[in-house]
C-alpha positions as CSV (number, residue, x, y, z in Angstrom):
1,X,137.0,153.3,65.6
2,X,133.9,151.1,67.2
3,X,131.5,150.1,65.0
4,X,127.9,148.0,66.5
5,X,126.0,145.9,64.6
6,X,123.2,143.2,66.2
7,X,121.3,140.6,65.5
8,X,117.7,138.8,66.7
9,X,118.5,136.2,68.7
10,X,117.8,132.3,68.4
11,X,116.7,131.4,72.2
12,X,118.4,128.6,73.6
13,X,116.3,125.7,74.1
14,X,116.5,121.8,73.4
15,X,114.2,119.8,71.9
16,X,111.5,117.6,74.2
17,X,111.2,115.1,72.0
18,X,114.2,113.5,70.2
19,X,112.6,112.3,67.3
20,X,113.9,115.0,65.1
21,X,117.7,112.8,65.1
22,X,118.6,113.2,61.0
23,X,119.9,109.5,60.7
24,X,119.6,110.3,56.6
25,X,122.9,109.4,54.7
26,X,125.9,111.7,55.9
27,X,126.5,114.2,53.3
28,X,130.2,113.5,54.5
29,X,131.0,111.0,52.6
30,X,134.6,110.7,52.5
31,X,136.7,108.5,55.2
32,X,139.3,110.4,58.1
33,X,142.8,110.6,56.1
34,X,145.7,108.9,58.0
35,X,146.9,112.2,59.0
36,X,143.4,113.3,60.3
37,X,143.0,110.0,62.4
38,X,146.8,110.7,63.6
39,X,145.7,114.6,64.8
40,X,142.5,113.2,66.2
41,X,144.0,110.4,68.1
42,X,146.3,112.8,69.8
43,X,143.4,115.2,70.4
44,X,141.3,112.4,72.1
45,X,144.3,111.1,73.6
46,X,145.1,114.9,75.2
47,X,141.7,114.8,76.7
48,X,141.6,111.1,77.6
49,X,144.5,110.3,79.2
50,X,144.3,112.7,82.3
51,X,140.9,111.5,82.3
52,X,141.7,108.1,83.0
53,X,144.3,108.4,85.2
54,X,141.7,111.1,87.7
55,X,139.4,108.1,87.1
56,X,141.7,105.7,89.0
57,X,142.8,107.9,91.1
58,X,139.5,108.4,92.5
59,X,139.0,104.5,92.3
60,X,142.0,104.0,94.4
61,X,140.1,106.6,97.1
62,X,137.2,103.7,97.2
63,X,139.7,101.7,98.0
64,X,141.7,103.0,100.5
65,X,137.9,103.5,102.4
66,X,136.9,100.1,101.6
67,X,140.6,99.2,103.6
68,X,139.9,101.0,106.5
69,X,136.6,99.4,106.8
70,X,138.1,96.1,106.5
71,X,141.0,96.8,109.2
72,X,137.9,97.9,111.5
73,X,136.3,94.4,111.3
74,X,133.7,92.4,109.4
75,X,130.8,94.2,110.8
76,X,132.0,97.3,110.4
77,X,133.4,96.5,106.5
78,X,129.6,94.9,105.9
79,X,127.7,98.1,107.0
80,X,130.3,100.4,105.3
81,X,129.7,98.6,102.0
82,X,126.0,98.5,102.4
83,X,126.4,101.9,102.8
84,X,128.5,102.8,100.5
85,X,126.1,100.6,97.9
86,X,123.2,102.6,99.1
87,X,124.5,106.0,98.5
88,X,126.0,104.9,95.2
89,X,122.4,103.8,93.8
90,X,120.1,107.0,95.5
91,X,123.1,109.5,95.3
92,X,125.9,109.6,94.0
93,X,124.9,108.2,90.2
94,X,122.1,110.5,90.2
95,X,124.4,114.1,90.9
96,X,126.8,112.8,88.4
97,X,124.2,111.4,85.9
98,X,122.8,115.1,86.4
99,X,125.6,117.3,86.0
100,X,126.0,115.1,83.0
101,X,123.5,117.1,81.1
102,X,125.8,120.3,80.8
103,X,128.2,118.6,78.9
104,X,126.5,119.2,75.3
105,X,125.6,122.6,76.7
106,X,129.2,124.2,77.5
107,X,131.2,121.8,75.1
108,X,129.0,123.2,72.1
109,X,129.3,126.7,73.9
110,X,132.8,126.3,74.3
111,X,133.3,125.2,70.2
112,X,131.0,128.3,68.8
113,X,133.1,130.9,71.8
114,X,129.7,131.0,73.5
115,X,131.9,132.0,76.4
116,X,129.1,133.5,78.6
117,X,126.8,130.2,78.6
118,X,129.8,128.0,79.5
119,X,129.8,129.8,83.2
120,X,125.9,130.3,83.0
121,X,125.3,126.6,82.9
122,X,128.3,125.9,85.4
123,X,126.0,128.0,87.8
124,X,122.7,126.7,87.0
125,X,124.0,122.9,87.4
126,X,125.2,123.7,90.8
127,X,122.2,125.3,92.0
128,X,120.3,121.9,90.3
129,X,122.2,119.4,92.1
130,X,121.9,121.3,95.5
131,X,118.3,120.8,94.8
132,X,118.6,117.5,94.1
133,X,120.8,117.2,97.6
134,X,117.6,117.7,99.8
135,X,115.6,114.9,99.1
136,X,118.5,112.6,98.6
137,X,120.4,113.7,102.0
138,X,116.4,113.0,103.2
139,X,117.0,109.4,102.3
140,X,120.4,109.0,103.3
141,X,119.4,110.1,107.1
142,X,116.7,107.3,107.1
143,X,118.7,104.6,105.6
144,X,118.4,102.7,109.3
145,X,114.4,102.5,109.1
146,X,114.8,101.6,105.8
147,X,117.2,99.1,105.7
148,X,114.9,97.5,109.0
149,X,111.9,97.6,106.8
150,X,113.7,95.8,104.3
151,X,114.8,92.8,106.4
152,X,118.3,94.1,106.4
153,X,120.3,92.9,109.6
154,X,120.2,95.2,112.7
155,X,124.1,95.8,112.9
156,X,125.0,96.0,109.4
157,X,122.0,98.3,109.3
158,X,123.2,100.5,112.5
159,X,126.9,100.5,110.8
160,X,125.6,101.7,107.5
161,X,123.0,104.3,109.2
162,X,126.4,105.7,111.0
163,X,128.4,105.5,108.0
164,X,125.4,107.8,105.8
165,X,124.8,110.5,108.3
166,X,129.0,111.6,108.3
167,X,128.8,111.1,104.4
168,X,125.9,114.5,104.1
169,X,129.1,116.8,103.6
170,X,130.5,114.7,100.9
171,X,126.5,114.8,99.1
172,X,126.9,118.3,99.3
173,X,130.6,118.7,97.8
174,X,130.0,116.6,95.1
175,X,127.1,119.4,94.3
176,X,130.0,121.5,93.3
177,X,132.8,118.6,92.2
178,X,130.8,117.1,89.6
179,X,129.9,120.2,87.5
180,X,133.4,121.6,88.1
181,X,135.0,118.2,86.4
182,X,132.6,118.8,83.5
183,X,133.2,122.4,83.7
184,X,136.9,121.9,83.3
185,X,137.1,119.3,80.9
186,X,134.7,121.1,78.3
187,X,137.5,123.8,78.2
188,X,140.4,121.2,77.8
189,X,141.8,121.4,81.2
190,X,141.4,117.7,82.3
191,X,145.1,118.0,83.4
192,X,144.8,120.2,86.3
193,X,141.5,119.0,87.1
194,X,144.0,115.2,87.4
195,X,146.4,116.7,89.6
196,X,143.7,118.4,91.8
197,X,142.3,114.8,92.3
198,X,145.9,113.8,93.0
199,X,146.6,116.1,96.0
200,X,143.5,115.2,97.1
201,X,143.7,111.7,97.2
202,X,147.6,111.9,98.7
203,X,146.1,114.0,101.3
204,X,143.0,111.4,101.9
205,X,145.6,108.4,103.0
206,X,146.9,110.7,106.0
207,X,143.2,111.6,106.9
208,X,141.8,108.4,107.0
209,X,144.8,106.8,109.2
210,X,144.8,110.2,111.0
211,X,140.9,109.8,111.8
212,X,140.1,106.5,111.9
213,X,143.6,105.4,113.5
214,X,145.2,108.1,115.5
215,X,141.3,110.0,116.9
216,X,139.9,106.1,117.0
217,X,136.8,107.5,115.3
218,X,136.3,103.9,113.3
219,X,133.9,104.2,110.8
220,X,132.4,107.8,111.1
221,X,136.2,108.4,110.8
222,X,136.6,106.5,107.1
223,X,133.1,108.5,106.0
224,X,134.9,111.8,107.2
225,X,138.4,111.5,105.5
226,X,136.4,110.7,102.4
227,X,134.3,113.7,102.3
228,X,137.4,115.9,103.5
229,X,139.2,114.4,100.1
230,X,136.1,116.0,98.1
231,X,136.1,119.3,99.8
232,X,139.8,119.1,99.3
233,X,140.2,118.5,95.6
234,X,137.1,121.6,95.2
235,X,139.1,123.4,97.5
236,X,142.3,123.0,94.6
237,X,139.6,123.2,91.9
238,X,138.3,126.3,92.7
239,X,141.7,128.3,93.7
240,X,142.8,127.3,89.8
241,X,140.0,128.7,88.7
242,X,140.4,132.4,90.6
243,X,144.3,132.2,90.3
244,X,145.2,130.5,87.1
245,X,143.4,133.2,85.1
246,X,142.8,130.8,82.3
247,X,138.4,130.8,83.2
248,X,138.7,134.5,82.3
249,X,136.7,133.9,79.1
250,X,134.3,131.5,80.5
251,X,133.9,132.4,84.5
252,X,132.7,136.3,85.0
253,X,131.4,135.6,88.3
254,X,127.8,134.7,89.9
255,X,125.2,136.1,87.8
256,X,121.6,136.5,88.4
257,X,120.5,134.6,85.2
258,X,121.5,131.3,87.1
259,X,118.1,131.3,89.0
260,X,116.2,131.3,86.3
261,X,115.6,129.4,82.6
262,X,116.8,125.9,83.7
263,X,115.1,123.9,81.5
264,X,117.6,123.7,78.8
265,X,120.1,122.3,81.2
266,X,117.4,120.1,82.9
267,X,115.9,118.7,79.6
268,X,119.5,117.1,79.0
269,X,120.3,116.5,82.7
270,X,117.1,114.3,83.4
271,X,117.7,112.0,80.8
272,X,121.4,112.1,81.7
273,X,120.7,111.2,85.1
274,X,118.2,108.3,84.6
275,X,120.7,107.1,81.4
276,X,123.2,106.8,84.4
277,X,120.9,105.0,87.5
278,X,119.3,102.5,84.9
279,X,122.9,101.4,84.2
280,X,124.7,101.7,87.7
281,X,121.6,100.4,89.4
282,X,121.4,97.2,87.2
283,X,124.5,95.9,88.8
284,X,123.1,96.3,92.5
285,X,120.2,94.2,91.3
286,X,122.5,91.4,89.9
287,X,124.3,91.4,93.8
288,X,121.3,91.0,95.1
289,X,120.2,88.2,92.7
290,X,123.3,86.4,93.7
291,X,122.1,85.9,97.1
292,X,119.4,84.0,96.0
293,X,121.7,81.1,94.8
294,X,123.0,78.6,95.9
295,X,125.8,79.1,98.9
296,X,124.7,82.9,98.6
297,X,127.7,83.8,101.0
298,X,130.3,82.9,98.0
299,X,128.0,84.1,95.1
300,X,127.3,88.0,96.6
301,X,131.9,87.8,97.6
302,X,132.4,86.5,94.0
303,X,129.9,89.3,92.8
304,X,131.4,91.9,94.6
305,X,134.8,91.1,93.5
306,X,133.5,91.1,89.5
307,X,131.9,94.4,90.2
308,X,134.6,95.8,91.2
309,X,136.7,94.7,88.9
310,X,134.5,96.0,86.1
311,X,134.2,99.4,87.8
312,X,138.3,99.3,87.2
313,X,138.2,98.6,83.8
314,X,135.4,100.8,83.3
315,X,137.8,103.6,84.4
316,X,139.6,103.6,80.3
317,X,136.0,103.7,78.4
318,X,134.2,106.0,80.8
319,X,137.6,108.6,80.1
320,X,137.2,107.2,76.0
321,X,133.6,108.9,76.4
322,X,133.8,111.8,77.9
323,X,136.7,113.0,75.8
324,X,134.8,112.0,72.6
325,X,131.7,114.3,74.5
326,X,134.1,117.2,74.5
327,X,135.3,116.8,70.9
328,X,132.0,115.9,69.6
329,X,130.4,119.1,71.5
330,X,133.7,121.2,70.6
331,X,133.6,120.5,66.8
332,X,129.9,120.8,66.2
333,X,129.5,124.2,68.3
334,X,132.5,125.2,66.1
335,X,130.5,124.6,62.9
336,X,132.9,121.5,61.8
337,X,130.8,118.5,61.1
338,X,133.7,116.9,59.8
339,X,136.0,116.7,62.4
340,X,133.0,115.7,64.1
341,X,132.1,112.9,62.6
342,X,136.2,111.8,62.6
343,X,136.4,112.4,66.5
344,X,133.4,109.7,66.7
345,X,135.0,107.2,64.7
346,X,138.6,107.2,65.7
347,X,136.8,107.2,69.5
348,X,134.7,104.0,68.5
349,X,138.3,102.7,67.1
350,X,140.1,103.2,70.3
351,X,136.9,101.3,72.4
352,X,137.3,98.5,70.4
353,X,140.9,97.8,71.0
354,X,140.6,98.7,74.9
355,X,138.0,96.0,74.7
356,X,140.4,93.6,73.1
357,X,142.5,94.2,75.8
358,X,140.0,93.3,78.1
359,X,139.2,90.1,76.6
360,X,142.9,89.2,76.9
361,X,143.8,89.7,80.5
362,X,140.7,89.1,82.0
363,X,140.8,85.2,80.6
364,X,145.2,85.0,80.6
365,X,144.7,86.2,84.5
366,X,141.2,85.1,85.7
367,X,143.1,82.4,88.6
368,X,145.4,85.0,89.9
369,X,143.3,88.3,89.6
370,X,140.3,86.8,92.4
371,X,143.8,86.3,95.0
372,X,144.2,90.2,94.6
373,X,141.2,89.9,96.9
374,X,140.8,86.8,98.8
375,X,142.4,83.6,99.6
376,X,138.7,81.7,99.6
377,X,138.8,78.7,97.2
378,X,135.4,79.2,96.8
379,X,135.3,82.1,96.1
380,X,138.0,82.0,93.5
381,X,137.1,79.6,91.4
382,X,133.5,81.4,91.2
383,X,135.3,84.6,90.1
384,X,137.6,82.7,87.7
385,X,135.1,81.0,85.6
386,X,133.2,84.4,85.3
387,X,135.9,86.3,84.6
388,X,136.6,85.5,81.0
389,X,132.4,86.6,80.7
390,X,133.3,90.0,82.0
391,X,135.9,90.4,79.1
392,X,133.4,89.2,76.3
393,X,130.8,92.4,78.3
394,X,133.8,94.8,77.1
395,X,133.2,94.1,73.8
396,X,130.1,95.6,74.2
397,X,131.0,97.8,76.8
398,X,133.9,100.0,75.2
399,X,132.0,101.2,72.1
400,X,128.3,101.6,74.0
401,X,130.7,103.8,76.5
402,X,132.2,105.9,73.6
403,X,128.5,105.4,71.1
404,X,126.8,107.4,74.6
405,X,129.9,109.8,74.6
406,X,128.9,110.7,71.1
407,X,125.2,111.2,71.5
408,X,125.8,113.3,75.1
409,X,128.1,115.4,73.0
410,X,125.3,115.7,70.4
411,X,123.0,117.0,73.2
412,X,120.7,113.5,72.7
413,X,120.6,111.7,75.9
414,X,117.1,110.8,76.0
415,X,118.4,107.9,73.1
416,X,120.8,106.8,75.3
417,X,118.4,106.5,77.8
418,X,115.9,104.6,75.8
419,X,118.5,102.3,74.7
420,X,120.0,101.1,78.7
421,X,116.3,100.7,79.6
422,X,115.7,98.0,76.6
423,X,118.9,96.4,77.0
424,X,119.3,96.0,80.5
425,X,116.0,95.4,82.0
426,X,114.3,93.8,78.8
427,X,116.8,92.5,77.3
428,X,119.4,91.3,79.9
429,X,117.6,91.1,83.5
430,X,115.3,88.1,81.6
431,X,118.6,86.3,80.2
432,X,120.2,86.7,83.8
433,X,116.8,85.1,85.6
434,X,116.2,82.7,83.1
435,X,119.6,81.8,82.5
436,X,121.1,81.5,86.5
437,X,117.7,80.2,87.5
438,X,115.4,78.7,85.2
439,X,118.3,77.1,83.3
440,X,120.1,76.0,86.5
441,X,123.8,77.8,84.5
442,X,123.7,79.5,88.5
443,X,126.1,81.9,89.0
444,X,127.9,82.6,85.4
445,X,124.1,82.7,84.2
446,X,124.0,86.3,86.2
447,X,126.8,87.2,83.7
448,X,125.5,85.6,80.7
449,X,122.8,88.6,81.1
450,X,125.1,91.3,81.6
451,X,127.3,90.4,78.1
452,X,123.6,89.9,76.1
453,X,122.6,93.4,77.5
454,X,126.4,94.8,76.8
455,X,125.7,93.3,73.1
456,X,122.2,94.4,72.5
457,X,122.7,97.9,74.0
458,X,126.1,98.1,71.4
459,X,124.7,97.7,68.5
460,X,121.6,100.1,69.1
461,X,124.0,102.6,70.4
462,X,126.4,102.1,66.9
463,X,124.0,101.8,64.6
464,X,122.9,105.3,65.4
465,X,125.9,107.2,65.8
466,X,127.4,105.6,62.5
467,X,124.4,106.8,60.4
468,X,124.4,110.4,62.6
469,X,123.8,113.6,59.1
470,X,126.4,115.6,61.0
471,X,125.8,118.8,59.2
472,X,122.4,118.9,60.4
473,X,123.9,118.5,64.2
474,X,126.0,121.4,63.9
475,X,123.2,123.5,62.8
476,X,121.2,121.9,66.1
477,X,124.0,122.7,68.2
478,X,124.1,126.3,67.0
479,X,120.4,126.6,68.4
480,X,121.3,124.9,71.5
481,X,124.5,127.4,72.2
482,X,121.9,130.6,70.8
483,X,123.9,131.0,67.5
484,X,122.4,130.5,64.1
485,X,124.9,128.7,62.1
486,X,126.3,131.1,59.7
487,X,126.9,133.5,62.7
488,X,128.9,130.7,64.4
489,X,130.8,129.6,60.8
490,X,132.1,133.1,60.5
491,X,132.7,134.0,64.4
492,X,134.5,130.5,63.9
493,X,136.4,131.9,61.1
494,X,137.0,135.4,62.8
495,X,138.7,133.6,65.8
496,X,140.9,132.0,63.5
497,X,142.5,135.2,62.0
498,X,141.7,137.5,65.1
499,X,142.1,137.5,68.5
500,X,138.6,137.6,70.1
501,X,138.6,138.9,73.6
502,X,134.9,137.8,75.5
503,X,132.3,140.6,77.5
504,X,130.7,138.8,79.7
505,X,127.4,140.2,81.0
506,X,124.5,138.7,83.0
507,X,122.5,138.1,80.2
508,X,124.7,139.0,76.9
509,X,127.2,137.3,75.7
510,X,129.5,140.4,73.6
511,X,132.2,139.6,71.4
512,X,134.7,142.3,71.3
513,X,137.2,141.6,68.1
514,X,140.3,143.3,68.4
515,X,141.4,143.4,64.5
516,X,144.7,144.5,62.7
517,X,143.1,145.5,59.8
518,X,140.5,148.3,59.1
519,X,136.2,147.6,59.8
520,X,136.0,147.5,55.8
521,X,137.9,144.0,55.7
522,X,135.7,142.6,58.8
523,X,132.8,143.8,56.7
524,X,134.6,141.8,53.1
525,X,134.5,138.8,55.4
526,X,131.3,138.1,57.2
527,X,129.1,140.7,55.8
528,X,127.6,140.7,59.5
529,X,128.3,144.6,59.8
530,X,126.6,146.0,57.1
531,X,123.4,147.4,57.1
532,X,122.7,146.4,60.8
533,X,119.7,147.2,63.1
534,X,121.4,148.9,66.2
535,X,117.7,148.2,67.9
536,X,117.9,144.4,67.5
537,X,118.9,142.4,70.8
538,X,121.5,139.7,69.6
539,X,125.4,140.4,70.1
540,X,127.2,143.8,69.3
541,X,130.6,142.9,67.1
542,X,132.3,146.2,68.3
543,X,135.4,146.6,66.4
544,X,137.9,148.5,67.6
């Protein structure tokens, strides 16, 4: 028997402006049992913990590069990291702060068994960062007359120039690696997405000795190996995804929609994307601050090392926050603003005692972690009196990480945006200046402005998501996915007690529910088959 019933649909669009966020009193006024905070710790913990480790995996692919470079020589490590620091700020932040934006998209899709619009987005990010390649890969090939222009020095310039032109391929993979990561994770498959960053990063150690050792390219051979890595683990990435068959629901293939009706992914990318650069491109601008103290040489080594050690720790937060995305984006496509709201607090939670963590090691080890480095004394007793500082920024930095999680997830990035801008060119680029420079503190003053921006940006970021009416997100996030939220409720409660098989099409997304029981009982339940328009152009429920 096949019965068809449809519905008008709600067109999926975001809002422009963002000052519709309910921050009203939660009707949800009861606190997580212990039992819910023990599922949703293992939830977040199922989602986080590959994340983390492909996080540091792909940090320990910097570093084996940033090695190479080194065993090359000092000019060519100077030029590779002037590079690297260049493509970082016009580049790389701005694919991955734009893929960014279909998180809320396919994690709400995925929660409300939008299937179709998981894979639609998927496409349409792609073909958005391959946009976005052009102008950048523009840039990148004139770093040398730029870098001139800018009173860099010649050689480091020339090295860095070399460096940027063999790095194009690796622009254009990360086109397809950063919406895949997001594309995986939304679906709960961080952990073969891990072990494709694995393989690839094993196979990078061989291809940079092979290339830059064995061929003597030197340095174009380090920016080779890295963008063979990239290619590699899409390579891996995408075989999973035609073999594994478990993208059947969620990948029907290239679809002809993907050219057109962007702006719902590129009103939450943009913001994404500038949320990202004002943040990543605030710690170039403290490096560059440091060379104008006093025995710059040490300051800019000592600021390097910090950075980097920062981007390490930052490798447990950043995983904290985009598995609290997922669940966030999961729960309230689902219709359950509930488990919402507990996935945002146990995530907050968890930040906090990462950030305690923080605080302890960074000031037990601050003389012995700047020798992981360099044997300067200079140097290290720069990096150990800042050290501690950097700790006391995780306090901010663990729950902003997992607060911006929780308002991507809730498809409200522009907030986020808002909030780095305030914090860290208002609030903590004046307290760095005034405090390094005008108040002679010199180079722990840089830091001072970091940890007041960390702070400020904190407790913007909580007081939002703490006062966040959830129920009235889940009935946003139905809009954003194209369901109205009773459709979603009971398709959520259908999935449940059926199996639901999806029918992808180019434009349609068709449930097909395959039930035991007889059309009378579907009907008793949602009351979505009765008296139905066949003319109107939603979804057909065909029941079989």
């Amino acid at each position: 028997m096949c019965v068809a019933n449809t519905m008008q649909a709600l067109p999926v669009h975001t809002s422009d402006d963002e000052s519709d966020l309910d921050l009203r009193e939660c009707p949800l006024q009861s606190w997580p049992t212990p039992k819910q905070v023990v599922e949703e710790v293992k939830e977040s913990m199922r989602i986080a913990g590959p994340l983390a480790v492909a996080n540091g995996i792909a940090y320990a692919r910097l570093m084996v590069s940033v090695l190479c470079l080194g065993r090359l020589g000092g000019l060519e490590l100077a030029g590779g990291a002037l590079s690297i620091g260049f493509a970082n700020i016009t580049g790389y932040s701005v694919l991955y702060g734009l893929a960014s934006g279909m998180d809320p998209i396919c994690s709400q899709a995925v929660g409300s068994k939008n299937w179709h619009v998981v894979g639609l987005t998927l496409q349409r990010t792609v073909l958005i960062l391959l946009a976005a390649s052009i102008p950048i890969g523009l840039l990148w090939m004139n770093l040398e007359p730029i870098m001139l222009f800018l009173g860099q020095d010649a050689g480091i310039t020339s090295v860095a120039s070399v460096y940027c032109w063999y790095s194009l391929p690796d622009l254009l993979a990360n086109c397809l690696l950063q919406p895949l990561r997001n594309f995986f994770r939304c679906q709960g498959y961080q952990t073969p997405m891990m072990y494709c960053s694995a393989f690839g990063v094993l196979l990078h150690i061989p291809l940079s000795i092979v290339f830059v050792f064995v061929f003597h390219l030197g340095v174009p051979g380090v920016a080779i190996a890295a963008a063979m890595t990239n290619i590699n683990v899409v390579i891996f990435m995408l075989l999973y995804v035609k073999f594994s068959g478990a993208f059947k629901k969620t990948w029907g293939g290239v679809s002809a929609s993907c050219v057109r009706e962007w702006w719902p992914v590129l009103s939450l990318a943009l913001p994404s994307c500038l949320q990202i650069c004002l943040e990543w491109w605030w710690y170039e601008i403290m490096t560059i601050l440091a060379g104008y103290l006093p025995n710059p040489q040490v300051a800019v080594a000592a600021t390097a090392i910090l950075i980097q050690t920062t981007a390490l720790m930052y490798t447990i937060p950043m995983s904290l926050g985009s598995s609290v995305s997922t669940r966030v984006g999961n729960e309230l496509g689902a219709n359950r603003p509930e488990r919402a709201r507990n996935a945002s607090l146990v995530s907050l939670a968890s930040a906090f005692l990462v950030a305690i963590v923080s605080v302890i090691w960074t000031t037990v080890f601050r003389h012995e972690w700047g020798t992981l480095y360099t044997s300067d004394a200079s140097v290290l007793a720069l990096t150990a009196a800042a050290l501690p500082l950097i700790g006391l920024c995780e306090l901010g930095n663990c729950p902003q990480t997992a607060g911006c999680g929780i308002l991507r997830g809730s498809a409200r990035p522009t907030i986020t945006a808002v909030i780095m801008f305030i914090s860290f060119y208002l609030v903590g680029t004046p307290v760095a200046v005034v405090s390094a420079f005008w108040l002679k503190v010199g180079f722990q003053g840089l830091w001072y402005g970091l940890l007041a921006a960390q702070i400020c940006c904190a407790c913007c970021i909580l007081t939002i998501t703490l006062r966040i009416n959830w129920v009235a997100e889940c009935s946003r996030a139905n809009q954003l996915t194209g369901l109205d939220p009773t459709t979603a409720s009971e398709m959520s409660k259908l999935v449940s007690n059926h199996k639901v098989v999806p029918i992808l099409d180019d434009d349609l997304a068709e449930f097909k529910l395959e039930l035991s029981s007889i059309v009378t009982i579907a009907e008793e339940q949602t009351g979505l088959l009765a008296d139905g328009n066949p003319n109107d152009k939603f979804f057909s429920l065909q029941i079989t």
